[in-house]
TORKEDO-506947 format. One record per residue: x, y, z of N, C-alpha, C, O in turn; residue in three letters. Coordinates in pm, whole numbers, padded with zeros to 5 digits, always signed. Each point is the difference from the previous one (the first is absolute). Layout:
BEGIN
XYZXYZXYZXYZAla;...
This chain:
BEGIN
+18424-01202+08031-00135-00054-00021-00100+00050+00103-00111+00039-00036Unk;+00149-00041+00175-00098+00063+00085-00064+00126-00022-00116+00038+00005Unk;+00240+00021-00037-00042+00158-00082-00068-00010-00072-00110+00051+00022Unk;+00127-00111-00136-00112+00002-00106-00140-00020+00043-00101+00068-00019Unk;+00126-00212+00101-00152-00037+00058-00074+00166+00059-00102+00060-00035Unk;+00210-00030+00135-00083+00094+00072-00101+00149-00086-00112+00051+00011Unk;+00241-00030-00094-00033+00121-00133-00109-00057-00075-00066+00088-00056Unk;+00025-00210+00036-00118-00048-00082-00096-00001+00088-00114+00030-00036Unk;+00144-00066+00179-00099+00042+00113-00050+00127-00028-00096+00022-00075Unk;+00160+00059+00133-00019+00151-00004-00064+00042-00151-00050+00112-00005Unk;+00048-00170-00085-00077+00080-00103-00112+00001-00032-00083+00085-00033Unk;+00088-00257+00055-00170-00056+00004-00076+00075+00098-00109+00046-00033Unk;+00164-00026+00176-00083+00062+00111-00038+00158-00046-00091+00076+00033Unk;+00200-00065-00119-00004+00196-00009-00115-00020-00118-00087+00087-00009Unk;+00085-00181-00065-00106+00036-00108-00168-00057-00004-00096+00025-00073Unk;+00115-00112+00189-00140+00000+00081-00057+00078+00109-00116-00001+00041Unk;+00250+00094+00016-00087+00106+00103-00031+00073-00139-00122+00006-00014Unk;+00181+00043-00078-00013+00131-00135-00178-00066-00071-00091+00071-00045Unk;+00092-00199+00057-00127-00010-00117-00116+00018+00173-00088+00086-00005Unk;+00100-00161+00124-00095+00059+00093+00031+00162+00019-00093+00054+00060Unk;+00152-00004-00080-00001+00171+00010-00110+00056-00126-00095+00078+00006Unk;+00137-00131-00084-00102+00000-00126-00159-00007-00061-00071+00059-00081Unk;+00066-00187+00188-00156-00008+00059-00049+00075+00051-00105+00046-00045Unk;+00166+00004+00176-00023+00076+00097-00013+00149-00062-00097+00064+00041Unk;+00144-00028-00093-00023+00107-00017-00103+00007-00115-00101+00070+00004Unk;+00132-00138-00090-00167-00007-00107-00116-00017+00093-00098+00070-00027Unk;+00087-00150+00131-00168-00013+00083-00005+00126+00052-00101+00065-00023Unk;+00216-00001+00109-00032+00148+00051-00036+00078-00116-00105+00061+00023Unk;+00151-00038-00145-00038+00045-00093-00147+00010-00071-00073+00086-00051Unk;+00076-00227+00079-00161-00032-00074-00120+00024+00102-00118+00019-00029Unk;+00182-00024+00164-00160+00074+00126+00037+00103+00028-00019+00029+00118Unk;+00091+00079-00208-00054+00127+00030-00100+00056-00132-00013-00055-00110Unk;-00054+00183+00160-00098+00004-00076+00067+00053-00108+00105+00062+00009Unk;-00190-00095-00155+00008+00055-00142-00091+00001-00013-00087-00035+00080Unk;+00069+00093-00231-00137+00062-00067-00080-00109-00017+00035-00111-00041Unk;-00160+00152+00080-00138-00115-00041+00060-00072+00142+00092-00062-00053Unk;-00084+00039+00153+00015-00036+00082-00093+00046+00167+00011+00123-00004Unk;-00068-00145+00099-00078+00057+00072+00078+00033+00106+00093-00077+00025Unk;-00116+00220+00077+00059+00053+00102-00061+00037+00093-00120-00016-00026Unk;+00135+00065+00137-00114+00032+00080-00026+00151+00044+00096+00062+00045Unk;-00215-00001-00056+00032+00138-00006+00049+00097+00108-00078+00017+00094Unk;+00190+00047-00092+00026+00041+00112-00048+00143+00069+00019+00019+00120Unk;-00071+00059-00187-00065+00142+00016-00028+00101-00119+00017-00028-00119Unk;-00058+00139+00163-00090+00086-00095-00076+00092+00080+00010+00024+00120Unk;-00107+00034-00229-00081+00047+00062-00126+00062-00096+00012+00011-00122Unk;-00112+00021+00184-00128+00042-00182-00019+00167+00047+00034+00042+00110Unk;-00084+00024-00197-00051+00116+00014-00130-00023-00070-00037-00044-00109Unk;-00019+00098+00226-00147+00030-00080-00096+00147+00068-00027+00054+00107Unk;+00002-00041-00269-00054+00175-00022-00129-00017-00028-00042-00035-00110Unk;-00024+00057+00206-00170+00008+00019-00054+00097-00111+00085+00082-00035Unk;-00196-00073-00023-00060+00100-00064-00136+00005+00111-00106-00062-00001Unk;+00155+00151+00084-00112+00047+00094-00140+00041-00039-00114+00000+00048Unk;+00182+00039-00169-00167+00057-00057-00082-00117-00072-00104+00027-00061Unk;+00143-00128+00067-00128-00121-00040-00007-00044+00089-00069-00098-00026Unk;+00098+00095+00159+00021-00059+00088-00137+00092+00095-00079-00046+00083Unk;+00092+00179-00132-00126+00084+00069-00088-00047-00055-00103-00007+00067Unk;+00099-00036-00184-00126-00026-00081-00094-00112+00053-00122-00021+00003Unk;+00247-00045+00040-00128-00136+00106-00003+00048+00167-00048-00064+00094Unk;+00091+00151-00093+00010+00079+00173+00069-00058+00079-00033-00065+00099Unk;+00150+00092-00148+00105-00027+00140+00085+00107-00094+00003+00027-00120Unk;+00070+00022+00252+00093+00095+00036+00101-00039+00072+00010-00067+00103Unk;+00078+00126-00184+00135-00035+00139+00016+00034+00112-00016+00116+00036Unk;+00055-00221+00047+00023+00064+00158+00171-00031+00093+00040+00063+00098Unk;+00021-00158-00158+00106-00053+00045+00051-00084-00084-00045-00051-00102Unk;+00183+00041+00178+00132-00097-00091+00047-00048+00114+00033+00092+00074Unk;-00011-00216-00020+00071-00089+00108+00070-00061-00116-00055-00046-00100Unk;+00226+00052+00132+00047-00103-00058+00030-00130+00089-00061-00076+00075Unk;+00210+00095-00135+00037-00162+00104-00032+00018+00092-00096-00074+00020Unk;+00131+00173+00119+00013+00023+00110-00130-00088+00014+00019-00102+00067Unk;-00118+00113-00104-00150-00025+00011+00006-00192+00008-00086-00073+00049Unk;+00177+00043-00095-00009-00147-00018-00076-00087+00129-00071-00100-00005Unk;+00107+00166+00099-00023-00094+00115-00149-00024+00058-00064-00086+00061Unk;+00044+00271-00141-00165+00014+00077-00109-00112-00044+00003-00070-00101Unk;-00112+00073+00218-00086-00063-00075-00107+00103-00073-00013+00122+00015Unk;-00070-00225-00110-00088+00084-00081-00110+00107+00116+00011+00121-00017Unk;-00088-00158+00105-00075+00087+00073-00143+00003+00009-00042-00098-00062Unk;-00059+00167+00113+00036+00046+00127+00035-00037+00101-00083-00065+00064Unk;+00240+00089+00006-00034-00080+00149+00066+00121+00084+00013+00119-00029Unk;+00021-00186+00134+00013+00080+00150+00131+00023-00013+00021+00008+00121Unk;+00109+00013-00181+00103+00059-00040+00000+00008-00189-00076-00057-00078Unk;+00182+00145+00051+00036+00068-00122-00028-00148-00079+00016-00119+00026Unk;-00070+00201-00137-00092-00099-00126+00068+00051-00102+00100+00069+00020Unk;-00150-00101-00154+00009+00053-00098-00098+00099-00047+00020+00111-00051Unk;-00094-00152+00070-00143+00162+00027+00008+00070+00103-00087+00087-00002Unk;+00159-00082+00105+00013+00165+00040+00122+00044+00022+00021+00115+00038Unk;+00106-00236-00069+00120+00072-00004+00026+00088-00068-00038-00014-00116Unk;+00115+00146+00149+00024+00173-00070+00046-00059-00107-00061+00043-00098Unk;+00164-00145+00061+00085+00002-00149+00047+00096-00059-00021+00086+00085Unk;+00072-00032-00170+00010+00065-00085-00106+00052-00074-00115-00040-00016Unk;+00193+00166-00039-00082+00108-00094-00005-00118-00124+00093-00070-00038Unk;-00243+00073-00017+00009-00095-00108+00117+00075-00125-00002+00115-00043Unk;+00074-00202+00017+00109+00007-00107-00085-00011-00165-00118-00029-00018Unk;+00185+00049-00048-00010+00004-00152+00071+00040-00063+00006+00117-00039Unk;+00095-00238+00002+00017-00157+00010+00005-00058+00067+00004+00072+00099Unk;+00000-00162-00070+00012-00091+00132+00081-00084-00030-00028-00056-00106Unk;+00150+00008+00172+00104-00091+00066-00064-00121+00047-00071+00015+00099Unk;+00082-00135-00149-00008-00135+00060+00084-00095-00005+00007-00087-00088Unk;+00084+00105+00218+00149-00098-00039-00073-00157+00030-00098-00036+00065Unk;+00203-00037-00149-00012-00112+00032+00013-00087+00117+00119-00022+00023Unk;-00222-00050+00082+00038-00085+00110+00120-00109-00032+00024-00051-00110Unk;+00053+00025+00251+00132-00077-00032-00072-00121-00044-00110-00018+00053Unk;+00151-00075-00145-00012-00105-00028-00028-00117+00117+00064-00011+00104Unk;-00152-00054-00137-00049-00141+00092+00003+00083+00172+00062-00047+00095Unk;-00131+00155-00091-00003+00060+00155-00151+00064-00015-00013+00103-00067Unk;-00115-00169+00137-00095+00042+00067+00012+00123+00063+00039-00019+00115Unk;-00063+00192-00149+00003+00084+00058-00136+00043+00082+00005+00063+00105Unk;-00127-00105-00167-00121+00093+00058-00058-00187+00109-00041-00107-00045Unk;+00062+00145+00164-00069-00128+00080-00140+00042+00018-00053-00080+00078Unk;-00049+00195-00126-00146-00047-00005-00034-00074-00084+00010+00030-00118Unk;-00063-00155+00163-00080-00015-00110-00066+00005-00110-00022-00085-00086Unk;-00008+00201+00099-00092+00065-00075+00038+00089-00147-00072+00045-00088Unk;+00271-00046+00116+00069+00071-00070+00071-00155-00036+00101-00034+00062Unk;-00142-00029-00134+00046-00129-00088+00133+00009-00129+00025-00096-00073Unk;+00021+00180+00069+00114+00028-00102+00085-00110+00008+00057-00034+00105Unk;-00047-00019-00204+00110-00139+00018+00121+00077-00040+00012+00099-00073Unk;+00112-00200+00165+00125+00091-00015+00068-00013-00152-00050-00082-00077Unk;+00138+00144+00043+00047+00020-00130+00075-00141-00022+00100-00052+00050Unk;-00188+00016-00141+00083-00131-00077+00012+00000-00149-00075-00089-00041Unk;+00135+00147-00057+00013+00052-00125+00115-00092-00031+00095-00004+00078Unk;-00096-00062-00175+00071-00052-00110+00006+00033-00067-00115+00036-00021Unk;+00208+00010-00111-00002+00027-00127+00188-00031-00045+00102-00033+00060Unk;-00133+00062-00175+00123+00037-00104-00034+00104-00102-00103-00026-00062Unk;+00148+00110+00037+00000+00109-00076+00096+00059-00096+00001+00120-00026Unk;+00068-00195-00017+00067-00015-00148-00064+00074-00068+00062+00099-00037Unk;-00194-00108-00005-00069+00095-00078-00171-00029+00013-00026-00116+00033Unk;-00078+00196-00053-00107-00018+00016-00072-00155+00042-00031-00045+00110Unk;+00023-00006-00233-00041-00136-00031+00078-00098+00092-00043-00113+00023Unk;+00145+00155+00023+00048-00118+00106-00074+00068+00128-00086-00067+00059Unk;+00107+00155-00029-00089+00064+00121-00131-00075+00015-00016-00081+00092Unk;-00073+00107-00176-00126-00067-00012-00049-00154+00053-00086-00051+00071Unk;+00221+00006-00171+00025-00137-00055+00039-00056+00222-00054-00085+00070Unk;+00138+00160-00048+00035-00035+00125-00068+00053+00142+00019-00046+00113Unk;-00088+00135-00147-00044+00066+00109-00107-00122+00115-00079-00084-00044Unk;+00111+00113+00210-00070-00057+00018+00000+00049+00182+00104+00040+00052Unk;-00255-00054+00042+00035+00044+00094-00064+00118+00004-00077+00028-00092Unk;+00101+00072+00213-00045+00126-00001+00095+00123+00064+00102-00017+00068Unk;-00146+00110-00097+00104+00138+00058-00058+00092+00093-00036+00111-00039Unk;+00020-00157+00186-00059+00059+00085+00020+00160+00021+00016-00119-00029Unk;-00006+00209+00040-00025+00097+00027-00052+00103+00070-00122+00005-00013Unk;+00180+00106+00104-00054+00030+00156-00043+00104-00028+00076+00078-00059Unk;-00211-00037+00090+00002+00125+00021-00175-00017-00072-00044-00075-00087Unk;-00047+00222+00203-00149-00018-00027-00015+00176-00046+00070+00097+00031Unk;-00186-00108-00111-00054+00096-00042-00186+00018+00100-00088-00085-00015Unk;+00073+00202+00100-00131-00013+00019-00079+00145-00044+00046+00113-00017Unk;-00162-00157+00008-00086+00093-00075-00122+00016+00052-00067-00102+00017Unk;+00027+00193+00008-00146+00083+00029-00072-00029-00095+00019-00008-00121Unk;-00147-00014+00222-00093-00040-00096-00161+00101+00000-00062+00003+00106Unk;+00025+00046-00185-00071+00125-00015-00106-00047+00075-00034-00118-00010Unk;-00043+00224+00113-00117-00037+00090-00153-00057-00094-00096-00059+00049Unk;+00115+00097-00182-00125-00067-00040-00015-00108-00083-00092-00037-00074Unk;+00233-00020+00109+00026-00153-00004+00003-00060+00100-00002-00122-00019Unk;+00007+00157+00140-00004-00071+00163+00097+00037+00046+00038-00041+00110Unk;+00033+00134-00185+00140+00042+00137+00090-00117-00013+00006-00097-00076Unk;+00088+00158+00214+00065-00091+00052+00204-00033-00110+00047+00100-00056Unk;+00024-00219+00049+00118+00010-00066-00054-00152-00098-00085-00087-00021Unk;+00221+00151-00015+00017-00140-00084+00184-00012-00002+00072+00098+00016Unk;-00026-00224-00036+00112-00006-00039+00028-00117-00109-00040-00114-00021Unk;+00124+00202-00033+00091-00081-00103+00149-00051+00038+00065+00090+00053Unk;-00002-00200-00065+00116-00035+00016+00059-00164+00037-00083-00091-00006Unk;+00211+00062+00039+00058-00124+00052+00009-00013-00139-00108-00051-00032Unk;+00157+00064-00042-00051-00038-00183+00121-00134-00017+00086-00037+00080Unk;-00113+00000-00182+00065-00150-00068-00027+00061-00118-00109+00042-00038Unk;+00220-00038-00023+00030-00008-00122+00014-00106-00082+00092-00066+00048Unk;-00135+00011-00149+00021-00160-00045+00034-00025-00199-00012+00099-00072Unk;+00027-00149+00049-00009-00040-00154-00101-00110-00012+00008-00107+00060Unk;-00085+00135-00128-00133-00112+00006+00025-00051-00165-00039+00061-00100Unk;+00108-00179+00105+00033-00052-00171-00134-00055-00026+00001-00037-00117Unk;-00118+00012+00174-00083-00050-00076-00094+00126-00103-00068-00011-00102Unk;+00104+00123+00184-00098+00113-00076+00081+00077-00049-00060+00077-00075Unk;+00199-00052+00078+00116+00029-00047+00036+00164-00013+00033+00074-00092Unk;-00065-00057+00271-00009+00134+00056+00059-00006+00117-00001-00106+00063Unk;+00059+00211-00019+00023+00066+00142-00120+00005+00077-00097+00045-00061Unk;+00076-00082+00189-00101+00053+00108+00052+00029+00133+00094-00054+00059Unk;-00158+00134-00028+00004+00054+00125-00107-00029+00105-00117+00040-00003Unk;+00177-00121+00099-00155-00059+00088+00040+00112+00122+00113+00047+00015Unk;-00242-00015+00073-00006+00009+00102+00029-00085+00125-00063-00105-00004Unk;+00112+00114+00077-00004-00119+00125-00047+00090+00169+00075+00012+00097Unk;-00218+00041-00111-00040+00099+00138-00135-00127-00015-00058-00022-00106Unk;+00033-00038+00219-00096-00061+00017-00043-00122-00112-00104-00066+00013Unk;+00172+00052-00094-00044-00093-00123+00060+00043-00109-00005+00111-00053Unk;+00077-00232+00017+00094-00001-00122-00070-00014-00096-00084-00086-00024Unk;+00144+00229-00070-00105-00031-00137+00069+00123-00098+00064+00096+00044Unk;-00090-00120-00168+00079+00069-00110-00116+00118-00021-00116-00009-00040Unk;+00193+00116+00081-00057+00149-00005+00013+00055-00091-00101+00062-00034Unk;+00228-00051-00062+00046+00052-00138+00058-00111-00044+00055-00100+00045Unk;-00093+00167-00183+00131-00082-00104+00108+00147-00102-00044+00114-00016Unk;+00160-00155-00029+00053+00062-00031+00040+00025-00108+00117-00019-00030Unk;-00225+00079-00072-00036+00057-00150+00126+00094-00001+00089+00043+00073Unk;-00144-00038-00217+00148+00029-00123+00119-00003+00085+00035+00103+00056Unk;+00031-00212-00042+00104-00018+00107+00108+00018-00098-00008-00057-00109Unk;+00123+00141+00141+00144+00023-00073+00080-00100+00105-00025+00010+00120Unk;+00123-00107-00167+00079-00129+00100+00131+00059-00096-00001+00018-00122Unk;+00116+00008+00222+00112+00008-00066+00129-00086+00075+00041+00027+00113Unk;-00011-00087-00162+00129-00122+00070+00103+00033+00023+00004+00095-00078Unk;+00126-00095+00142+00100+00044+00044+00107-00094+00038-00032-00110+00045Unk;+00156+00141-00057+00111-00058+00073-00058-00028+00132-00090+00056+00062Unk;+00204-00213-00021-00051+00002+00148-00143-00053+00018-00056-00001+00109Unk;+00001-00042-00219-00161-00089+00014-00069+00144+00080-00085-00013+00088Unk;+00150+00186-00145-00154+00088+00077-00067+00024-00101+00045+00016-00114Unk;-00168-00012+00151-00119-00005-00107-00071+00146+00057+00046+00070+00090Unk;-00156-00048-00157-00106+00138+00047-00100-00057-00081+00002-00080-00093Unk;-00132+00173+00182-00124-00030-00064-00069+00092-00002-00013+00027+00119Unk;-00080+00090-00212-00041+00056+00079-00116+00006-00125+00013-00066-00103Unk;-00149+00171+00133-00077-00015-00057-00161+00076+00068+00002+00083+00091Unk;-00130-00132-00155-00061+00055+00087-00109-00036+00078-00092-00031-00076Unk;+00057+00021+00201-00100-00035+00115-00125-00041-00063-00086+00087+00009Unk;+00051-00185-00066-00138+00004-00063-00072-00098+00088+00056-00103+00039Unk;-00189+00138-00005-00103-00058+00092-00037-00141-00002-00054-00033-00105Unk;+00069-00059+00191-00047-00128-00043-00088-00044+00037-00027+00067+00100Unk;-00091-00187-00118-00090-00037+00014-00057+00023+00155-00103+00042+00052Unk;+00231-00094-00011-00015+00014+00163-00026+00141+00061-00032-00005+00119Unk;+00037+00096-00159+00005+00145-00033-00102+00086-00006-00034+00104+00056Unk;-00012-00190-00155-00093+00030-00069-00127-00061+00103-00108+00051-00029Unk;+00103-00120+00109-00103-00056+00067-00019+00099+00112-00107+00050+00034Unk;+00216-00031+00016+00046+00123+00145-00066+00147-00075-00111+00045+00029Unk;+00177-00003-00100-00067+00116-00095-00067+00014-00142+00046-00001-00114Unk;-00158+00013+00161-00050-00058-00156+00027+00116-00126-00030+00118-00015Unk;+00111-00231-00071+00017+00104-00141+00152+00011+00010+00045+00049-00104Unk;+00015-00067+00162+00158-00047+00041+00083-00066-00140+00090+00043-00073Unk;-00170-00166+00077+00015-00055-00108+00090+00063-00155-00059+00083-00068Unk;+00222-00136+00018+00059+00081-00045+00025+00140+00011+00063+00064-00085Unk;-00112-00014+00190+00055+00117+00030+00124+00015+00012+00068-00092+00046Unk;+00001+00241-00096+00150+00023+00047+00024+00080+00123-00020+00121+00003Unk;+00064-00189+00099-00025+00047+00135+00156+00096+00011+00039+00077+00087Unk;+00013-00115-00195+00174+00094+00058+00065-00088-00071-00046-00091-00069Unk;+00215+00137+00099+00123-00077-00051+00085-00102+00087+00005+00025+00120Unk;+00056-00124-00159+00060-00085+00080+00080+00024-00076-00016+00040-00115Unk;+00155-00072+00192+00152-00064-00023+00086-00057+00094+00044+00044+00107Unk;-00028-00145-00165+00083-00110+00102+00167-00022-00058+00015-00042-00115Unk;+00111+00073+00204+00102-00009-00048+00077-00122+00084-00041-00053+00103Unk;+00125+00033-00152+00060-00150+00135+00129+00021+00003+00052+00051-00099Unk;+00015-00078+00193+00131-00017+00030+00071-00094+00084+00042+00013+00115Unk;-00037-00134-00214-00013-00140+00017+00157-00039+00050+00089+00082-00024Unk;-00063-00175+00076+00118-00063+00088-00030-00139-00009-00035-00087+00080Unk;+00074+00096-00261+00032-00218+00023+00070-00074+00083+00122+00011+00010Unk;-00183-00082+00048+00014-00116+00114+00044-00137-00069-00067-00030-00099Unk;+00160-00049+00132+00036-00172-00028+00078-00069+00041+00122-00008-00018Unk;-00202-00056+00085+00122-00121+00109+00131-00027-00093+00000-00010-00123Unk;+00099+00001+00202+00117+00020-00025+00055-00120+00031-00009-00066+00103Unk;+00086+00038-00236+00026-00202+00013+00097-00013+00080+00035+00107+00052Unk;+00030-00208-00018+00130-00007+00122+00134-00045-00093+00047-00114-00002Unk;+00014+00255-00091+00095-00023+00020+00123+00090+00009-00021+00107+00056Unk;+00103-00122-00086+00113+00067+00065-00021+00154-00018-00089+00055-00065Unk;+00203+00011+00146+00005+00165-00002+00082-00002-00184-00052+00083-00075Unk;+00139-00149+00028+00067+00050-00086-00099-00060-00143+00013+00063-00105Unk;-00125-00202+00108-00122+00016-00077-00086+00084+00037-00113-00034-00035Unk;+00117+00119+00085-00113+00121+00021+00087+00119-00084-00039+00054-00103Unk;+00184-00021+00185+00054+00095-00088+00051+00071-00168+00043+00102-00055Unk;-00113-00329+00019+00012-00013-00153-00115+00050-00052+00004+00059-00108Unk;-00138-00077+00186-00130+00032-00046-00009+00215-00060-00040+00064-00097Unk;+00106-00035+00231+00053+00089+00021+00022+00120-00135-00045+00102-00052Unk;+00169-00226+00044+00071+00046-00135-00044+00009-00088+00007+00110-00055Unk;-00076-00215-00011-00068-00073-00112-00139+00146+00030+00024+00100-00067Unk;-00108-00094+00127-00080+00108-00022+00109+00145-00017-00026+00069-00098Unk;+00111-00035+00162+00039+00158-00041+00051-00022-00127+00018+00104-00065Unk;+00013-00216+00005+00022+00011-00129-00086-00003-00099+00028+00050-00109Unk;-00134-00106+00133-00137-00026-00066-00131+00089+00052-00118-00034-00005Unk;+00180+00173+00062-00117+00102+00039+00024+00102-00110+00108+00051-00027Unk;-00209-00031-00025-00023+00081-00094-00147+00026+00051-00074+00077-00061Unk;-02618-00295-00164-00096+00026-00054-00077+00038+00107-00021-00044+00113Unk;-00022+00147-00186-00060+00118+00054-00154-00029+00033-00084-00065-00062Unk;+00077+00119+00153-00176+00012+00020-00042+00064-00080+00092+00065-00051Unk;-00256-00028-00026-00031+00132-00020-00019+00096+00091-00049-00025+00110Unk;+00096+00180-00158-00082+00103+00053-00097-00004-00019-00031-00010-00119Unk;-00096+00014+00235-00147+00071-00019-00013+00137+00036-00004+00052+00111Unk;-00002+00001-00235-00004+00142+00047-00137+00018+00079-00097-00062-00044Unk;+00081+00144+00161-00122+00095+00042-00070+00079-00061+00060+00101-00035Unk;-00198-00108-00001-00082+00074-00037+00026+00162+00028+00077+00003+00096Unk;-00100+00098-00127+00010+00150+00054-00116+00028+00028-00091-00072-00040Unk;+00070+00175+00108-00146+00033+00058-00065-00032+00043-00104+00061+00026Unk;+00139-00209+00016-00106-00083+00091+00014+00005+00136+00115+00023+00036Unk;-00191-00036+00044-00006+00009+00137-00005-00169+00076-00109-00045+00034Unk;+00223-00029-00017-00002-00153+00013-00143-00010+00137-00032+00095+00071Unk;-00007-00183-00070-00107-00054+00137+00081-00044+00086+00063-00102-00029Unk;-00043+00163+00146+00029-00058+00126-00031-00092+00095-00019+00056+00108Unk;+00003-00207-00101-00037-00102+00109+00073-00032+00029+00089-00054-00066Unk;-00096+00087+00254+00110-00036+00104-00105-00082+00052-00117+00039-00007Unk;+00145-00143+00055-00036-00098+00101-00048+00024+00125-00113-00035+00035Unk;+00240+00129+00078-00027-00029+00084-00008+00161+00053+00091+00059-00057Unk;-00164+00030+00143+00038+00180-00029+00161+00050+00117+00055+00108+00023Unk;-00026-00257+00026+00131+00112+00096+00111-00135-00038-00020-00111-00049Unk;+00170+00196+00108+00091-00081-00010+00021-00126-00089+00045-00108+00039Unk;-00092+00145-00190+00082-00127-00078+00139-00009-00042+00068+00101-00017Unk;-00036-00186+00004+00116-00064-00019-00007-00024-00160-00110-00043-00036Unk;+00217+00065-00080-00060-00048-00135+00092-00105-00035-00016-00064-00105Unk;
């Protein structure tokens, strides 16, 4: 009889650790990420291909490419290396803009306001992208440009950019963050293609925005060049507390189970846009 007792012991105990093993491994199961689900973005990077020649048309010229390295500088003029008179680079075309690490403040001027990369999404397929997108995709790296003497001389720069999904207008934008945060482009006839792994792409083309349009007059829907943004994301999710051998089931259970657009505004041809700059030396755009 003791035996028995004990063997009825032992089964009951073996089949209440088996149904808590059970749990346990369904909650680890259920907080890792799946589709339609949000992640946090872990890197990337955009290319963007200037069309220099509309870009002459309102008088600026290229003069430099600072990428990351540049992060630290401040905007300028001051009494050490700026962003207006550091050498930088030969201006590029295309241009490289990797993504800043997530939740990390890189540029400490002021004046270079880029909020750090905080991107949410899920990317199952378009419409969840959209549907989930949220946050922004900081991005390092400045473009500066000459500005023709019978506009006042002097630079201008473009850069610190944020990339964003704006669901109320149900477009891509691209803000500036050099002296004042503000949406510089938006990103017409945009092609979005979804991927294993929640990676998504975006790419499309530079068209002028209001804000733009105030800095250079006639800006306005212009196609300033090409963007493309690709990601190479590293889902993140707290990890529930339980055992090594409910983790190794999760494990299992997955290798067995692994298998709206903006408009384009096109540009007029032959026109010569009006140029109003504000200020004639050292702007910042």
């Amino acid at each position: 009889m003791p035996t028995d007792h004990c063997a009825r012991s032992l089964s009951i105990a073996y089949a209440r650790v088996r149904a808590l093993l059970r749990v346990a491994v369904a909650a680890a199961f259920v907080s890792l990420p799946r589709g339609g689900e949000a992640t946090t973005l872990a890197g990337g990077h955009a290319t963007i291909t200037f069309d220099v020649g509309v870009w002459a048309a309102f008088g600026l010229t290229p003069n430099a490419w600072i990428g990351s390295a540049g992060n630290p500088l401040p905007v300028g003029p001051d009494t050490g290396p700026d962003l207006l008179d550091t050498a930088g680079e030969p201006f590029a075309n295309p241009q490289i803009y990797p993504v800043n690490p997530v939740g990390v403040d890189v540029t400490p001027d002021p004046r270079r306001s880029a909020p750090p990369t905080s991107f949410m999404y899920a990317a199952t397929d378009v419409a969840t992208l959209h549907a989930t997108a949220s946050g922004n995709i900081a991005l390092a790296g400045v473009s500066r440009w000459t500005v023709a003497p019978d506009l006042g001389g002097g630079q201008l720069l473009f850069g610190d950019y944020a990339l964003a999904w704006n669901a109320a207008s149900g477009r891509w934008e691209l803000s500036n963050y050099i002296d004042f945060p503000v949406v510089t482009f938006w990103i017409g006839n945009p092609d979005e293609t979804t991927g294993p792994g929640d990676d998504f792409s975006v790419s499309g083309d530079l068209i002028g925005s209001p804000f733009l349009n105030i800095l250079l007059s006639g800006a306005l829907g212009q196609d300033f060049g090409d963007f493309e943004f690709a990601t190479v994301p590293e889902p993140s999710a707290a990890a529930c507390p339980v055992t090594v051998l409910a983790l190794a089931g999760i494990a299992a259970m997955r290798r067995r189970s692994a298998c709206v657009a903006s408009p384009h505004m096109r540009r007029s041809r032959g026109q010569t846009p009006r140029v109003e700059l504000p200020h004639p030396r050292h702007r910042a755009a």
